[in-house]
TORDOKOL-848544 format. One record per atom (N, C-alpha, C): y, z, x; residue in three letters. Coordinates in pm, whole numbers, plus 32768, in hexadecimal, padded with zeros to 4 digits. Atoms other than C-alpha are relative to their C-alpha. Last residue first. Layout:
<nodes>
YZXAla/...
</nodes>
This chain:
<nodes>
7F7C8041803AUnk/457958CC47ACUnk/7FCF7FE67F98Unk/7FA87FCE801CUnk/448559C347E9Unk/80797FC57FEBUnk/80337F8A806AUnk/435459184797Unk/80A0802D8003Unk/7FE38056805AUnk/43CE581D48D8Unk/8010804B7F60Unk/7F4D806B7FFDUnk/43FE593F49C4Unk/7FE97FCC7F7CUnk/7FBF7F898038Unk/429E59D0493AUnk/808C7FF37FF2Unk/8022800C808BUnk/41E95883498BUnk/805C80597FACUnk/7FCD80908050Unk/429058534ACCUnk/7FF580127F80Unk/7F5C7FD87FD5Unk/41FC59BC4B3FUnk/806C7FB47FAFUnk/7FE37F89805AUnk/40C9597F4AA9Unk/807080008001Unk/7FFD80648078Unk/40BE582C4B8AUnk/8007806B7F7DUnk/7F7F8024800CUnk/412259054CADUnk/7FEF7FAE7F74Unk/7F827FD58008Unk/400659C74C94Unk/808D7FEE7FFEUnk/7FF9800980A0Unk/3F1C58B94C4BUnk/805E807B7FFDUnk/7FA880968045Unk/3FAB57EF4DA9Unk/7FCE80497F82Unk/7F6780207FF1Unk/3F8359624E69Unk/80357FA07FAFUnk/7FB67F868011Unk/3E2E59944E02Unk/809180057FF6Unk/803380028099Unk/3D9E58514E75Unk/805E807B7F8FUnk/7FAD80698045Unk/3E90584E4FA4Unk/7FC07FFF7F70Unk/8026800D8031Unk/3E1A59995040Unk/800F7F7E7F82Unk/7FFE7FC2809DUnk/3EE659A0513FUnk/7F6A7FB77FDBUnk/7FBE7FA2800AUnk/3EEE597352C5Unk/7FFA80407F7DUnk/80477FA57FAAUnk/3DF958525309Unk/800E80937FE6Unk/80697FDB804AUnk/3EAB57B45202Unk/7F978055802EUnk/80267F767FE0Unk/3FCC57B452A6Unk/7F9E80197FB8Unk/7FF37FE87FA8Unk/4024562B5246Unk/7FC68056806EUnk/808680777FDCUnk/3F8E566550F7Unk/7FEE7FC580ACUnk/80AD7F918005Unk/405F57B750E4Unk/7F957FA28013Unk/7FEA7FBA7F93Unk/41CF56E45156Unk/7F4380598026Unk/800980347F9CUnk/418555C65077Unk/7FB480488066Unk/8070801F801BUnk/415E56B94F4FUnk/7FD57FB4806EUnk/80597F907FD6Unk/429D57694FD4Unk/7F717FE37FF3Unk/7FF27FCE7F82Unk/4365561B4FCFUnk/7F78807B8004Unk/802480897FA4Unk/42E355B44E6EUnk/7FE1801C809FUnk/80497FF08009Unk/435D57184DE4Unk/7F997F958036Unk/803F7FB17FC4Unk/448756FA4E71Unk/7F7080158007Unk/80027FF07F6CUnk/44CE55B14E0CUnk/7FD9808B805EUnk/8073803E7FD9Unk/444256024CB5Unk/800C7FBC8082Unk/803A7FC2801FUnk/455357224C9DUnk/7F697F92801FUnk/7FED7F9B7F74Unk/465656724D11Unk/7F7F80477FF5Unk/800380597FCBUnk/460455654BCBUnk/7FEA802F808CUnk/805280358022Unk/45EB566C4AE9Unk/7FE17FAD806AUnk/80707F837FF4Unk/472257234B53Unk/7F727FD58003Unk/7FC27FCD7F69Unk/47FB55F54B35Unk/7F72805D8054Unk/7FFE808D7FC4Unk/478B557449F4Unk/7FFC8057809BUnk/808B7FE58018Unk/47B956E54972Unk/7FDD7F90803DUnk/80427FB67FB8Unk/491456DD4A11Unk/7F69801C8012Unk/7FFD80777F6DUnk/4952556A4968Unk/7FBA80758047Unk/803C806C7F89Unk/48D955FA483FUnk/7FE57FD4806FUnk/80677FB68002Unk/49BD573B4827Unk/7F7A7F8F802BUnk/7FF97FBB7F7FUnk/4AD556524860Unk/7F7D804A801CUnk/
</nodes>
């Protein structure tokens, strides 16, 4: 069970993170996309670490 949720989570989790990467390359005008894609990739990194 615990699996499947981690499965689950993991998976939601790189659709979001997919989507929002879209969303800042898109808006790039608007963000800082360099910045933003190694801050989220910390982010990811730390998630993962913590499982």
């Amino acid at each position: 069970m615990l699996e499947r949720i981690d499965a689950m989570l993991s998976s939601t989790a790189t659709t979001i993170i997919t989507g929002a990467m879209f969303l800042a390359i898109v808006l790039h005008t608007t963000f800082d996309v360099p910045s933003w894609v190694h801050t989220s990739w910390i982010t990811v990194l730390q998630y993962q670490a913590g499982l």
